[in-house]
py3Dmol code that shows the C-alpha trace and the ligand (Angstrom):
import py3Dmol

protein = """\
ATOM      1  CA  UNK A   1      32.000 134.684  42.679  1.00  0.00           C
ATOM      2  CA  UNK A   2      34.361 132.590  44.480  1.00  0.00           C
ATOM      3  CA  UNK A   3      32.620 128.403  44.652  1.00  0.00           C
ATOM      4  CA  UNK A   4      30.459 128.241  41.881  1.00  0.00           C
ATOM      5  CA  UNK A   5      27.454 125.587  42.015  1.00  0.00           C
ATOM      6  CA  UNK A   6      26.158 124.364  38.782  1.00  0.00           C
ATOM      7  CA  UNK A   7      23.248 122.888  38.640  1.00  0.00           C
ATOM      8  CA  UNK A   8      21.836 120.824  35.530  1.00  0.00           C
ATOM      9  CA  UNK A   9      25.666 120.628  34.683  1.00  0.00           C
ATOM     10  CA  UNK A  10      25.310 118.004  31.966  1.00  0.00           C
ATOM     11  CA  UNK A  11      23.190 119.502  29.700  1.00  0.00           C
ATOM     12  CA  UNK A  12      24.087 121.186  26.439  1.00  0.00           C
ATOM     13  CA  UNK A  13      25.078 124.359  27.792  1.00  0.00           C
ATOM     14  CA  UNK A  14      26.628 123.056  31.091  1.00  0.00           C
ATOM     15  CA  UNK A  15      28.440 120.622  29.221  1.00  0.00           C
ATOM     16  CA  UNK A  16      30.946 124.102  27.987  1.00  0.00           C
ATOM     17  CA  UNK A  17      29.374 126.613  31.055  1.00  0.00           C
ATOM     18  CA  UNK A  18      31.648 124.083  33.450  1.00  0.00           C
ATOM     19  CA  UNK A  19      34.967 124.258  31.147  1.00  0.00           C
ATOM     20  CA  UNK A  20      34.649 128.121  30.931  1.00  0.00           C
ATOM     21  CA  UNK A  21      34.158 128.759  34.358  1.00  0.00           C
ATOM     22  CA  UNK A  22      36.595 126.428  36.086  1.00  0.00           C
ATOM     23  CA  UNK A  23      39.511 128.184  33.138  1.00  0.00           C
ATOM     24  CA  UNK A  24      37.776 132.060  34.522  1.00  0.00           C
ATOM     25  CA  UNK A  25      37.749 130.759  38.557  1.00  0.00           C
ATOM     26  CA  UNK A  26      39.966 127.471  38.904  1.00  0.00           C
ATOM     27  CA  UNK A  27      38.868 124.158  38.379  1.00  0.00           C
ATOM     28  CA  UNK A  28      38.666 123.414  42.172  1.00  0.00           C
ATOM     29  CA  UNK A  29      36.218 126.096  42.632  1.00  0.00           C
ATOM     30  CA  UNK A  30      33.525 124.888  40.341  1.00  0.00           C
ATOM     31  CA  UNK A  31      31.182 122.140  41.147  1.00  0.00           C
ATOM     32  CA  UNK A  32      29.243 120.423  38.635  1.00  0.00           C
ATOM     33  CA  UNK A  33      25.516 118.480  39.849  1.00  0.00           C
ATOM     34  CA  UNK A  34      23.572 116.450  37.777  1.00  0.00           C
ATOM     35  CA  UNK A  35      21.032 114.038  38.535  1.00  0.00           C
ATOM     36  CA  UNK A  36      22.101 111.677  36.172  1.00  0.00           C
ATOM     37  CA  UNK A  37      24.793 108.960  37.222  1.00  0.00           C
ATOM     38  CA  UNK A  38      26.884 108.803  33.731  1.00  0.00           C
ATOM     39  CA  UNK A  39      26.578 112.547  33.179  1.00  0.00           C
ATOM     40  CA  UNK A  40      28.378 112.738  37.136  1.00  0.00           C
ATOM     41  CA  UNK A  41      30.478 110.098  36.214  1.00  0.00           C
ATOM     42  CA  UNK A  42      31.690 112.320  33.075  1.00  0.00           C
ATOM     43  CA  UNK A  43      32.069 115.133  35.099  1.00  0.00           C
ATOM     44  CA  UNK A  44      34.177 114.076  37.810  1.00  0.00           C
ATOM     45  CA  UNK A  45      36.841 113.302  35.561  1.00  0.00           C
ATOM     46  CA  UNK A  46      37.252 117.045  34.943  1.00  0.00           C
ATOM     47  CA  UNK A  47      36.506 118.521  38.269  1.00  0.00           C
ATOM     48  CA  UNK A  48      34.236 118.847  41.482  1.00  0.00           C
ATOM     49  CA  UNK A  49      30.667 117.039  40.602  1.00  0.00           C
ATOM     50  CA  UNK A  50      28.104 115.566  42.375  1.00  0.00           C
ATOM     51  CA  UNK A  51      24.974 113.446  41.858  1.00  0.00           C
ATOM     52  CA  UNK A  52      22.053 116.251  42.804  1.00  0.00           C
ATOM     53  CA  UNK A  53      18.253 115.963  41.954  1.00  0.00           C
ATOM     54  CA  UNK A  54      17.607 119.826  42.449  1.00  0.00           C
ATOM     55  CA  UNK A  55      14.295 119.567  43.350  1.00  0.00           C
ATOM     56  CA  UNK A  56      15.061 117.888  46.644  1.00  0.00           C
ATOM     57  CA  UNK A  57      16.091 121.378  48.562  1.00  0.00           C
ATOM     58  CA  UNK A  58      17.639 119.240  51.458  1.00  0.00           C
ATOM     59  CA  UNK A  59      20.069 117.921  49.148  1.00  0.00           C
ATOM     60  CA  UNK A  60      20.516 121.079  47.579  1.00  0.00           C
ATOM     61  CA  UNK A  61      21.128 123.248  50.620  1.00  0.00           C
ATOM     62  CA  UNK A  62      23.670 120.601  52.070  1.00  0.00           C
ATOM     63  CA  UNK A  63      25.954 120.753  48.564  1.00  0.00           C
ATOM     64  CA  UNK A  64      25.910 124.750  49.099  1.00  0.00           C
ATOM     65  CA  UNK A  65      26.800 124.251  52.507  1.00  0.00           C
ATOM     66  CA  UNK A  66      29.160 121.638  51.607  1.00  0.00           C
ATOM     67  CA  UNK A  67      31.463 123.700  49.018  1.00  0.00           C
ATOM     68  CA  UNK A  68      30.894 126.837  50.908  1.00  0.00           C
ATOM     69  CA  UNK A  69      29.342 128.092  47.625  1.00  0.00           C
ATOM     70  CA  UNK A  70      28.622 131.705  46.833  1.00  0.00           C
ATOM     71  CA  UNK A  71      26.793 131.522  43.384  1.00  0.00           C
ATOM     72  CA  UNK A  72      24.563 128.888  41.796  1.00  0.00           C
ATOM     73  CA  UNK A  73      24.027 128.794  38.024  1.00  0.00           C
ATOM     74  CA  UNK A  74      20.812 127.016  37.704  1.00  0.00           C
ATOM     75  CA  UNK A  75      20.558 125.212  33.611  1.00  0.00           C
ATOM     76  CA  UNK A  76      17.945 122.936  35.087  1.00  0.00           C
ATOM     77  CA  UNK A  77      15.280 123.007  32.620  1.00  0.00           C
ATOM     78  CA  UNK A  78      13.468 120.363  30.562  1.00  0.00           C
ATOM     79  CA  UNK A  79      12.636 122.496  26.982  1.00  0.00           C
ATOM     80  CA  UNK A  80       9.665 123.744  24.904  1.00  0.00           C
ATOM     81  CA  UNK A  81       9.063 120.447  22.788  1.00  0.00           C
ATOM     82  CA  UNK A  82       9.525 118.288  25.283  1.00  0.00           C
ATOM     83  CA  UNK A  83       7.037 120.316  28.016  1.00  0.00           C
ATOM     84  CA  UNK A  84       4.489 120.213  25.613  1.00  0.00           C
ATOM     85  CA  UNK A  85       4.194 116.897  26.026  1.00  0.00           C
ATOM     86  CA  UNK A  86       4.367 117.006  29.625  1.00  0.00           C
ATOM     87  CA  UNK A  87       3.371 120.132  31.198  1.00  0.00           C
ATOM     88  CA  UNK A  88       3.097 118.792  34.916  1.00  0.00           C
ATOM     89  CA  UNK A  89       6.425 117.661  35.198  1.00  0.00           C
ATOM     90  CA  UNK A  90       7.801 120.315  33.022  1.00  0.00           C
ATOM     91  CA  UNK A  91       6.649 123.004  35.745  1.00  0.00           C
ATOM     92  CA  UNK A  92       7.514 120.640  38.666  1.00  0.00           C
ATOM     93  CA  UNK A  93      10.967 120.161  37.183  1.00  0.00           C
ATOM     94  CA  UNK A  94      11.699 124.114  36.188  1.00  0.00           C
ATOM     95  CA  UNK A  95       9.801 125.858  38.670  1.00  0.00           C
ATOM     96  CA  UNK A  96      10.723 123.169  41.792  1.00  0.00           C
ATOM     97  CA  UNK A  97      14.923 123.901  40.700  1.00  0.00           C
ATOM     98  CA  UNK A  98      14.332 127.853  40.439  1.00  0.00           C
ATOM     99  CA  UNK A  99      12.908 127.787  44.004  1.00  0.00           C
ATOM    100  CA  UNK A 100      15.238 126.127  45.744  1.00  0.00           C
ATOM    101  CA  UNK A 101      17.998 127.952  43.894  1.00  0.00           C
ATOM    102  CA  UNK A 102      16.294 131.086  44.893  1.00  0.00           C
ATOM    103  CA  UNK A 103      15.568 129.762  48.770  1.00  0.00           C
ATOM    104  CA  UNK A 104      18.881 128.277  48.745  1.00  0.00           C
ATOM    105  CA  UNK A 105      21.006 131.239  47.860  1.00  0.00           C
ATOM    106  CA  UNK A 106      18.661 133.471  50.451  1.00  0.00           C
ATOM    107  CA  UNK A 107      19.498 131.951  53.079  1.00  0.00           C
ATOM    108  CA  UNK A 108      22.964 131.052  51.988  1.00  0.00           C
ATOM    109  CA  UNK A 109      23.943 134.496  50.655  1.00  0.00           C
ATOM    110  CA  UNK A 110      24.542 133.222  46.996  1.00  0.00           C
ATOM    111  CA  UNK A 111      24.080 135.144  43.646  1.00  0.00           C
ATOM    112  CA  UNK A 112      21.842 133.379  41.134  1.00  0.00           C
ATOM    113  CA  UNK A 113      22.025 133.109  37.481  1.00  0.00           C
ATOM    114  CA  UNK A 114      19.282 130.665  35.722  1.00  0.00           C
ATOM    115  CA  UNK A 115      18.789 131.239  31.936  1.00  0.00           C
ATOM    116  CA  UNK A 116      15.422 133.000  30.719  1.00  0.00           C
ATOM    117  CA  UNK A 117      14.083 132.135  26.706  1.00  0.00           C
ATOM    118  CA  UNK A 118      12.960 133.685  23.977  1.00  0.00           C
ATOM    119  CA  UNK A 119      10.434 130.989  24.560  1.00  0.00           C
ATOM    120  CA  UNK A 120       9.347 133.939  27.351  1.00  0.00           C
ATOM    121  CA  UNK A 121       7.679 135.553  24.222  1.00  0.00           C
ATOM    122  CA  UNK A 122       4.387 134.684  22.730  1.00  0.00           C
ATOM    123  CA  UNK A 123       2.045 135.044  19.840  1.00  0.00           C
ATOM    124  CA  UNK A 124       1.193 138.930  20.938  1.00  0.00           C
ATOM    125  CA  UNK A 125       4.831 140.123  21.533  1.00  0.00           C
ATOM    126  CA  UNK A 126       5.756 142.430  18.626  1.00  0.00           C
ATOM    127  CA  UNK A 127       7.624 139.508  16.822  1.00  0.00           C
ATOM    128  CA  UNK A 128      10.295 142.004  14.629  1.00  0.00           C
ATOM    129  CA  UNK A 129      13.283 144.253  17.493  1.00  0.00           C
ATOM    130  CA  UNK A 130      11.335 142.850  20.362  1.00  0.00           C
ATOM    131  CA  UNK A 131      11.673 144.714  22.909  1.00  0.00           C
ATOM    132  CA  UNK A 132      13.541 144.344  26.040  1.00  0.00           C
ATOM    133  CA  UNK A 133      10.311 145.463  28.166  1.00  0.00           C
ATOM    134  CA  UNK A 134       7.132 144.241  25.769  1.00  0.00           C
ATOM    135  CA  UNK A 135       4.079 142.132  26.543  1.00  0.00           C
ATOM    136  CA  UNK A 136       5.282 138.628  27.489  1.00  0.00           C
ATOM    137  CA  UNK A 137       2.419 136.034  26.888  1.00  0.00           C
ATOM    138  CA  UNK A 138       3.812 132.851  26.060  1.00  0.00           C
ATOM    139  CA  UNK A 139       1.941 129.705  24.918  1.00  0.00           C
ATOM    140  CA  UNK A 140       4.228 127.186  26.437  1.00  0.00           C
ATOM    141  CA  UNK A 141       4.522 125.803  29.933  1.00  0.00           C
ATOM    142  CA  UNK A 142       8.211 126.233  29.276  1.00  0.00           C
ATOM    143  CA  UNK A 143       7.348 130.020  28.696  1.00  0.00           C
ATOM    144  CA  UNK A 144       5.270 130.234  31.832  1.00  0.00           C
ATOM    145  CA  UNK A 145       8.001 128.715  33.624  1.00  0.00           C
ATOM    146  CA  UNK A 146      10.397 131.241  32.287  1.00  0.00           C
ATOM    147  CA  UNK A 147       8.447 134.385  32.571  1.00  0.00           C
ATOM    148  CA  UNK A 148       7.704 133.225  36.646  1.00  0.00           C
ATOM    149  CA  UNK A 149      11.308 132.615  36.596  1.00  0.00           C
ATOM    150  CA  UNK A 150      11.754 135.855  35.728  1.00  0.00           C
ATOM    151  CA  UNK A 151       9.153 137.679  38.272  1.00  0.00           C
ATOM    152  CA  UNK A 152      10.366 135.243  41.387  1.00  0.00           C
ATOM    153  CA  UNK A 153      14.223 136.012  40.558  1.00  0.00           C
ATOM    154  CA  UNK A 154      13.117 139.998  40.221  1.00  0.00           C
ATOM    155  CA  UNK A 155      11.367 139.840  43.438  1.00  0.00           C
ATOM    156  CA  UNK A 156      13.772 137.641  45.652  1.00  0.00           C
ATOM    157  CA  UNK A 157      16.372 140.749  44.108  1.00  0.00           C
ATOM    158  CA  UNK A 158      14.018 143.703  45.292  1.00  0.00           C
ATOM    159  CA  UNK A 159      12.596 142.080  48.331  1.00  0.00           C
ATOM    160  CA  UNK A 160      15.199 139.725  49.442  1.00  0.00           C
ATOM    161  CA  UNK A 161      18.281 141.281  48.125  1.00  0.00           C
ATOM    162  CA  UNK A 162      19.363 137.823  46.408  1.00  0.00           C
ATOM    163  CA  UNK A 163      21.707 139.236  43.502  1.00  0.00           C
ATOM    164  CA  UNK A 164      19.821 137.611  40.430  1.00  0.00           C
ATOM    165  CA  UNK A 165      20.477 137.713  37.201  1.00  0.00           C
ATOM    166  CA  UNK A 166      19.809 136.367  33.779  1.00  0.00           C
ATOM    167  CA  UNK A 167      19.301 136.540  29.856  1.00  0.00           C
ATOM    168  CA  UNK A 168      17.048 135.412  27.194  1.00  0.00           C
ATOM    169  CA  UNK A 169      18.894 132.766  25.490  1.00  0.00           C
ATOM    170  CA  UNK A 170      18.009 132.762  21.724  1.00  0.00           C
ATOM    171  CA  UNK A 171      18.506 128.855  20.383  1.00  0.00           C
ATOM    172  CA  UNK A 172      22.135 127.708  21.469  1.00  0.00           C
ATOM    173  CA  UNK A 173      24.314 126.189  18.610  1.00  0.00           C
ATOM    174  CA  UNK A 174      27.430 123.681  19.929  1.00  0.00           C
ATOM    175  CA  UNK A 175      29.296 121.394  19.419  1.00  0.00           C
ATOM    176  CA  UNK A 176      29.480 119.550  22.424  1.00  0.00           C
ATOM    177  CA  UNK A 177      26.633 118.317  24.466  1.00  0.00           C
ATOM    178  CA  UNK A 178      23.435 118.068  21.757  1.00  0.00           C
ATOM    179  CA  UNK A 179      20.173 119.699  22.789  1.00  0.00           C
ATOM    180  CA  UNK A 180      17.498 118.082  23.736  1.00  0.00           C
ATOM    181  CA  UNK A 181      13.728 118.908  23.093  1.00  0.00           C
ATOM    182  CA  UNK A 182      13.700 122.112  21.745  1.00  0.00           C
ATOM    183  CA  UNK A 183      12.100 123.842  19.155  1.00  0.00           C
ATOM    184  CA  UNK A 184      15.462 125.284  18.414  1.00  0.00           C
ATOM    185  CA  UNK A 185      17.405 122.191  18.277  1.00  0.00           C
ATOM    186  CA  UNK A 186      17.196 121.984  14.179  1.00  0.00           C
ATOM    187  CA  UNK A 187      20.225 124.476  13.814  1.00  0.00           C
ATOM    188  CA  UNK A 188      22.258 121.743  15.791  1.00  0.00           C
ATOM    189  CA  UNK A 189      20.913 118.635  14.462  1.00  0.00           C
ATOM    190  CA  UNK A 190      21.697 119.665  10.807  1.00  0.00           C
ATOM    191  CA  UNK A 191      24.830 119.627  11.112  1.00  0.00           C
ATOM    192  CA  UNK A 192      25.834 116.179  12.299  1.00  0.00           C
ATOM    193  CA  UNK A 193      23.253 114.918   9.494  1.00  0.00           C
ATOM    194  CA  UNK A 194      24.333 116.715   6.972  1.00  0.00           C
ATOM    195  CA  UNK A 195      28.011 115.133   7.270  1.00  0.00           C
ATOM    196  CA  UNK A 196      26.759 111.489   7.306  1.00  0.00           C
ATOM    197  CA  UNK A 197      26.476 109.933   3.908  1.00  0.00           C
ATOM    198  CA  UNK A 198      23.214 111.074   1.894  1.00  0.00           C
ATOM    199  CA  UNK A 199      24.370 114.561   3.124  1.00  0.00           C
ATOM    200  CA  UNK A 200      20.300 114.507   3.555  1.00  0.00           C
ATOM    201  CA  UNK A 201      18.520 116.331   6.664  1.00  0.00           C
ATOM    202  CA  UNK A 202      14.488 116.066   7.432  1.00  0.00           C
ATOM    203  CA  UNK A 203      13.499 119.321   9.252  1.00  0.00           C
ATOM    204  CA  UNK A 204      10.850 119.847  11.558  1.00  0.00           C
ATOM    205  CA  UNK A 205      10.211 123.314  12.084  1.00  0.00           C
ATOM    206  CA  UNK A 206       8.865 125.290   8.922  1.00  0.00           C
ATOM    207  CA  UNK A 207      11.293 126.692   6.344  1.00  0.00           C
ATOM    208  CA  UNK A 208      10.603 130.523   6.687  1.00  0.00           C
ATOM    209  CA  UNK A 209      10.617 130.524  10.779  1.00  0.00           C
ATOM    210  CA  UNK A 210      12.776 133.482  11.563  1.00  0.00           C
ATOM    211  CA  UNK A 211      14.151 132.660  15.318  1.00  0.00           C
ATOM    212  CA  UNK A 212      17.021 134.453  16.951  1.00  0.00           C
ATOM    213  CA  UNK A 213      20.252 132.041  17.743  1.00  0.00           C
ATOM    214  CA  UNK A 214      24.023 131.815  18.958  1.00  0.00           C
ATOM    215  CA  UNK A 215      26.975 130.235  19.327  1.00  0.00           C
ATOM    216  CA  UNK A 216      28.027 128.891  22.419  1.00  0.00           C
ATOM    217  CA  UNK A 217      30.988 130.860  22.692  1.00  0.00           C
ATOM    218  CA  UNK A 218      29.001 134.227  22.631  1.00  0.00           C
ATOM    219  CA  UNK A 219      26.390 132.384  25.430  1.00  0.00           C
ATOM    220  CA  UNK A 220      29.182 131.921  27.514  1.00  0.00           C
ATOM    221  CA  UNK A 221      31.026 135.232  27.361  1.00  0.00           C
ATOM    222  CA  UNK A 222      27.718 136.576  28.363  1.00  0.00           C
ATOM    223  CA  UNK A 223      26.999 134.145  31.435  1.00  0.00           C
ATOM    224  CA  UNK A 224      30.175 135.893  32.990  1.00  0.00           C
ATOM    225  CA  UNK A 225      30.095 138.972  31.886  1.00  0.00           C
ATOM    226  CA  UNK A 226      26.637 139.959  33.178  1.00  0.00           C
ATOM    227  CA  UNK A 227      27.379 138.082  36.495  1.00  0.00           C
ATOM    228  CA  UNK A 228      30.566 140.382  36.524  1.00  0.00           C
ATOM    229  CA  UNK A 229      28.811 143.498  35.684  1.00  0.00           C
ATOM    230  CA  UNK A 230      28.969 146.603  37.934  1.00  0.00           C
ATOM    231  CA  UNK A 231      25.448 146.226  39.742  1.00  0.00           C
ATOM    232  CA  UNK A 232      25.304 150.075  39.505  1.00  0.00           C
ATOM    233  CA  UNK A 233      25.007 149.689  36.351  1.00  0.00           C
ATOM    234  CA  UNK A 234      21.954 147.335  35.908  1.00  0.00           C
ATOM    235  CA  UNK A 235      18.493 148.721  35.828  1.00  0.00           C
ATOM    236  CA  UNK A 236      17.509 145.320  34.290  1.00  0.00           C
ATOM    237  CA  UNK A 237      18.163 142.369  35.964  1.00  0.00           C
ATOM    238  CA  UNK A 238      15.493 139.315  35.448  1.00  0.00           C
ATOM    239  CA  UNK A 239      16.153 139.267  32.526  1.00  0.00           C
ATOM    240  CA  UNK A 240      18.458 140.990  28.981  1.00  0.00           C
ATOM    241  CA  UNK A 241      17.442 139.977  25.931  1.00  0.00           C
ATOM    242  CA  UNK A 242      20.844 139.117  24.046  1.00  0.00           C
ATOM    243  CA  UNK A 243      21.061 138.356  20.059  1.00  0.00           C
ATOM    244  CA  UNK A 244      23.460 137.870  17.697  1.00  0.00           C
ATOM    245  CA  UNK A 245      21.892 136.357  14.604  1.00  0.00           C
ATOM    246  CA  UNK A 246      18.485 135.302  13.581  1.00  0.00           C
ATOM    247  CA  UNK A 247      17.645 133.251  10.518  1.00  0.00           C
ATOM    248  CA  UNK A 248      15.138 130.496   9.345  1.00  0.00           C
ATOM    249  CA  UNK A 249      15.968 127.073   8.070  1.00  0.00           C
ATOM    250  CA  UNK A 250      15.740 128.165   4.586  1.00  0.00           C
ATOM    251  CA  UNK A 251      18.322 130.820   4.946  1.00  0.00           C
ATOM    252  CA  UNK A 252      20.522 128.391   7.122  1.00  0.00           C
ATOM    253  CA  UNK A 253      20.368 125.057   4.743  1.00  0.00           C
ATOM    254  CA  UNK A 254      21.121 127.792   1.520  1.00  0.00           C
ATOM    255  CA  UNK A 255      24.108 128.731   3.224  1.00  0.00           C
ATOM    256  CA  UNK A 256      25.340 125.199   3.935  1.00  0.00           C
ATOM    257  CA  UNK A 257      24.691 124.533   0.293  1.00  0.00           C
ATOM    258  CA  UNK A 258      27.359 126.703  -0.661  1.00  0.00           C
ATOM    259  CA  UNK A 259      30.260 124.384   1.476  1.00  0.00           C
ATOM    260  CA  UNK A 260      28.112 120.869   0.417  1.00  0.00           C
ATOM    261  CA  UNK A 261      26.788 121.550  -2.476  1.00  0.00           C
ATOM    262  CA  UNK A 262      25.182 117.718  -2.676  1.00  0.00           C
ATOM    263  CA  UNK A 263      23.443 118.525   0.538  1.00  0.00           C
ATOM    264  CA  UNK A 264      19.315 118.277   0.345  1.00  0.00           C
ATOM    265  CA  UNK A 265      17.053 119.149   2.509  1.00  0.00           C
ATOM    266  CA  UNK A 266      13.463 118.446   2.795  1.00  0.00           C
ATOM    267  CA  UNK A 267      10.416 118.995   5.874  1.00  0.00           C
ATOM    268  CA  UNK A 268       8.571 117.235   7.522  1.00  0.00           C
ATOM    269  CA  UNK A 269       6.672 120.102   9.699  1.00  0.00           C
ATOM    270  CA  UNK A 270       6.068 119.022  13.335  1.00  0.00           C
ATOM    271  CA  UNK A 271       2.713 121.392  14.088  1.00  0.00           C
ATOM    272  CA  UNK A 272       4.031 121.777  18.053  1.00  0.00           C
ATOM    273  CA  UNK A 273       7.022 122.921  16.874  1.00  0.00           C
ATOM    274  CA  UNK A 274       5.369 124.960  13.942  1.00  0.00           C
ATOM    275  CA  UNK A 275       3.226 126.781  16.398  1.00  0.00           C
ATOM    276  CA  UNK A 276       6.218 127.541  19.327  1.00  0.00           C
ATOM    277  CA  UNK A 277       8.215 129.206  16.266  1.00  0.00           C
ATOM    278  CA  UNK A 278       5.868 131.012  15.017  1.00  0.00           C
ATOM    279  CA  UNK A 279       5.077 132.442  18.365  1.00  0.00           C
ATOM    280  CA  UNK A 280       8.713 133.633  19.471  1.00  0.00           C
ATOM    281  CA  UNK A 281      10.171 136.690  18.084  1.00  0.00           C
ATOM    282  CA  UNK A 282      12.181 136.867  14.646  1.00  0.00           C
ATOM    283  CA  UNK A 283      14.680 138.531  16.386  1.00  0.00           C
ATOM    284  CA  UNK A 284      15.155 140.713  19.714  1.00  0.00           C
ATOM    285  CA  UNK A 285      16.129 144.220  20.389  1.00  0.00           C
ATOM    286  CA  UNK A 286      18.875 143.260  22.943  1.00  0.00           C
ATOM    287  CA  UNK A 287      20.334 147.278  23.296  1.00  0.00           C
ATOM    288  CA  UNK A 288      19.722 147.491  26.988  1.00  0.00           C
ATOM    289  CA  UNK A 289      22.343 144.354  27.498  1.00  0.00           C
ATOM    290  CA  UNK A 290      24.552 146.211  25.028  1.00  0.00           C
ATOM    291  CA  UNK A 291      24.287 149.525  27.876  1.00  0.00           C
ATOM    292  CA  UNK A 292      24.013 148.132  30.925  1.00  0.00           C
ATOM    293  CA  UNK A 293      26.659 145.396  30.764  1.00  0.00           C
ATOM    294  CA  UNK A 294      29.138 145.446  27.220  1.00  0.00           C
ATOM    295  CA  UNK A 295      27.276 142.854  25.828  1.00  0.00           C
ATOM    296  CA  UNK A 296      28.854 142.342  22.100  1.00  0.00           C
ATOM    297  CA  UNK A 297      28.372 139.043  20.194  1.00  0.00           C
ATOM    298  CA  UNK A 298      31.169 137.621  18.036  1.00  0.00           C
ATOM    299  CA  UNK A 299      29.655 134.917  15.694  1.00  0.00           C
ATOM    300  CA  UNK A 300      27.672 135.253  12.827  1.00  0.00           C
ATOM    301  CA  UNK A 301      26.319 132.889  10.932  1.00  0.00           C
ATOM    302  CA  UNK A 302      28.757 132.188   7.761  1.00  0.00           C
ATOM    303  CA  UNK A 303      31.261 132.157  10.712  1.00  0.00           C
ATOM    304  CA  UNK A 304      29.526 129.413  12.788  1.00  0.00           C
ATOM    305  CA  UNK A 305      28.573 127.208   9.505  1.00  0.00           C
ATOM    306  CA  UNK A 306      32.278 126.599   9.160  1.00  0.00           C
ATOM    307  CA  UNK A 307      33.192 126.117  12.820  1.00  0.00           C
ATOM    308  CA  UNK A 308      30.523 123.770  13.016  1.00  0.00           C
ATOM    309  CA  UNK A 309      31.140 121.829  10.025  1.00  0.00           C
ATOM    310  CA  UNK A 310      35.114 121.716  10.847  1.00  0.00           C
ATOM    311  CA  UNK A 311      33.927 120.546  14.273  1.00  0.00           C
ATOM    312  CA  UNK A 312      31.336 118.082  13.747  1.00  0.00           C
ATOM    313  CA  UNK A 313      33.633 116.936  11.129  1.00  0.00           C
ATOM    314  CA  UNK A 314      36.563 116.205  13.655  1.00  0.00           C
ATOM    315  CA  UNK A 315      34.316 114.284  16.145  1.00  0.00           C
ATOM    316  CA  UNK A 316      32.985 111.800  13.432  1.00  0.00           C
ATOM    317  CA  UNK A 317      36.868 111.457  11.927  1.00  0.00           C
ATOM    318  CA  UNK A 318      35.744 112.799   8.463  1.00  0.00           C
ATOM    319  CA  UNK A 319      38.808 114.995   6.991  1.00  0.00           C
TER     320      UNK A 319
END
"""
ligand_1 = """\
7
LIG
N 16.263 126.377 22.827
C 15.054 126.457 23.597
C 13.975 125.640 22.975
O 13.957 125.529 21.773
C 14.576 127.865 23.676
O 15.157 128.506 24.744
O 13.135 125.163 23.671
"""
view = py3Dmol.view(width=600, height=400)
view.addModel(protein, "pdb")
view.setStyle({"model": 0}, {"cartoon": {"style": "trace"}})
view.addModel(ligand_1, "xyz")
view.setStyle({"model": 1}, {"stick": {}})
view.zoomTo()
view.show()
């Protein structure tokens, strides 16, 4: 990986993918697209970045062409609350960037990483170690999305010899960018309302819904490793399961109890989000990344409720 394209830049995890990659490859050899005007404007203060609606593959193919890019990084997604309530242009959006990625670096000659979900998993996946090779049903477009993702970046590999790759996110925690409609977002959004004055957060996913998360930095560290993984060594590709922690809210708000101990929390169950937890897996078996590629998570959970806190703090100026 030389010219790095990434596409969906100014999302939560693009917000710190971009940092990490220009420090691992040089600023000047990262390009950040967005389709949204402030989030370019943003980025071009730290680097390469350019207004791109991904779905247009014109546009697309001329930026590749442009930066002489050899890998695209595809975070171009719109997430599992948020598809529910608009399946069309959830697929159109998702599937319509994937393509052209996948087209793109074909005829191009680039290496492709776009982000699979434990949103991939569904009510009849064996919920407790799921494993890396299981049945994968989903009940979200954004999980039908993710396991064609999947299948299309597998084939274009075997039949096409595009060099994809990818891993199951669990539910991202940062600091920077927030998340945006996911049924994962809670373990973000407690934290900056839990610092505000009340020290009260309103949760809407159900107390004792185990899901598998991380912290960003682990979600990075993996991003580059697997893309700098010996292919020899891959007999996955499309796409690892990686975990570090799993836990529900229950668990979580206990925990940051113990640092604010005037903290409350109460629920106010969304049933969308209800049902897209209770369908994804308490927590993954994610061995085969650990084999094929060195995948080893830092963070655990104590560790990220202080980083977090110390963090949010900073941003709002509360010592
Ligand atoms: N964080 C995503 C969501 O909740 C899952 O990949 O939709």
């Amino acid at each position: 990986m030389k010219r790095i394209l990434v596409i969906g830049a100014g999302g939560q995890i693009g917000t710190e993918l971009v940092p990490h990659l220009q420090r691992l490859y040089g600023t000047d050899n990262v390009i950040s697209a967005d389709l949204k005007d402030e989030q370019v404007a943003k980025m071009s203060q730290f680097g390469i970045a350019e207004k791109l609606d991904a779905t247009d593959a014109n546009a697309f193919a001329e930026a590749v062409k442009k930066h002489k890019v050899d890998a695209i990084f595809n975070l171009v997604a719109l997430l599992s609350a948020t598809g529910e309530k608009m399946p069309q242009v959830a697929w159109g959006i998702n599937m319509g960037a994937l393509l052209n990625s996948l087209n793109i670096a074909k005829e191009f000659g680039c290496a492709v990483f776009t982000p699979s979900s434990i949103g991939a998993f569904g009510t009849s996946t064996p919920h407790d170690g799921t494993p890396q090779d299981t049945i994968m049903r989903p009940n979200t477009i954004y999980g039908c999305c993710k396991v064609a993702g999947e299948l299309l970046s597998d084939y274009y590999f075997t039949r096409f010899g595009v060099d994809t790759r990818s891993v199951r996110f669990p539910g991202i925690i940062s600091n920077g960018a927030m998340p945006g409609g996911g049924t994962t977002d809670y373990a973000v959004e407690v934290f900056y309302e839990i610092i505000k004055e009340g020290h009260h957060y309103t949760c809407e996913v159900p107390e004792d819904s185990y899901m598998d998360m991380m912290y960003m930095p682990d979600a990075l560290k993996a991003v580059t490793d697997l893309m700098e993984a010996d292919p020899s060594r891959l007999r996955h590709r499309n796409s690892f399961n990686i975990a570090s922690m799993s836990f529900t809210p229950k668990i979580l708000f206990e925990a940051i109890r113990k640092r604010i101990p005037d903290a409350t929390f109460d629920y106010n169950v969304d049933p969308v989000k209800a049902a897209i937890a209770d369908s994804w897996p308490n927590w993954m078996d994610d061995s085969c990344a650990r084999e094929e590629w060195g995948w080893k998570p830092v963070w655990d959970m104590e560790a990220v409720i202080d980083d977090m806190l110390a963090a949010v703090r900073k941003k709002a100026g509360i010592k």
